[in-house]
N, C-alpha and C positions, 0 to 999 in steps of 0.2 A: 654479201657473199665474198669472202676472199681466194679470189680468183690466181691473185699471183702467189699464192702460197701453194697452189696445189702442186704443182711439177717438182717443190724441195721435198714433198714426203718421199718422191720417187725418187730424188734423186740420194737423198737420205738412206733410203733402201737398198739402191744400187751401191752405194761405197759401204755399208755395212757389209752387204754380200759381198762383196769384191773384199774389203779387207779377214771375212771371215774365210772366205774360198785362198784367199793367200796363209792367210795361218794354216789351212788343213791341209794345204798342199806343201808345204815348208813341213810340217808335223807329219807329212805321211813320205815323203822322199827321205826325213833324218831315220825314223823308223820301217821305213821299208831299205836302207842301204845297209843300217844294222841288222836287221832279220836276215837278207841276202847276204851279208859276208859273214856270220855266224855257220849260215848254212851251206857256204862254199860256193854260191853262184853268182855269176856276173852281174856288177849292177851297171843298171841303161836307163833313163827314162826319155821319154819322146817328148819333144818339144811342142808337139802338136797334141798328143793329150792333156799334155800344164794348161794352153792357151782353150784349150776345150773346156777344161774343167774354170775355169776363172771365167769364160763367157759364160758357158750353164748357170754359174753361181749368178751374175747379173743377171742375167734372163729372167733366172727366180726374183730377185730382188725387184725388180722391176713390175713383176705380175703381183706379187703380195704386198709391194708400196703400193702399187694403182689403186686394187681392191679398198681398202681401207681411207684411201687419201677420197677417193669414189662418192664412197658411205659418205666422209666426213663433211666434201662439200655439199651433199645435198642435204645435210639436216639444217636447222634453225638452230641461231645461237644458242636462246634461251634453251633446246630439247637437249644439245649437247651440252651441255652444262652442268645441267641436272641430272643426265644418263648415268647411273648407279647399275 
């Protein structure tokens, strides 16, 4: 059983999420400042919603790395192998 491998799926997971959670938040402040000065309103964003939304994204990453990483150590070489 590979044991020390199980924590990089998660961790694997976690900077996925975190670098995906940074592209949509980058992608949603360049399109949400253009929408807002088209439309003539102030743009604001809170610093405390950025760091909300980039923790949520790990969080996820972290629960759907586990899941999987989970599975993976409890099979048998030869079953995961073959698993088609």
């Amino acid at each position: 059983m590979s044991a020390p491998m199980f924590p990089l799926y998660i961790l694997e997971a976690i900077i996925l999420c975190l670098l995906g959670g940074i592209v949509g938040i980058v992608l949603g402040m360049v399109l949400g400042s253009i929408t807002t000065m088209l439309m003539g309103y102030p743009v604001s964003f809170s610093m405390m919603s950025i760091i909300g939304a980039v923790g949520f994204s790990m969080i996820i990453g972290a629960i759907f790395g586990y899941l999987p990483a989970r599975k993976a150590a409890k099979m048998a070489p030869v079953e995961a192998l073959s698993y088609e």
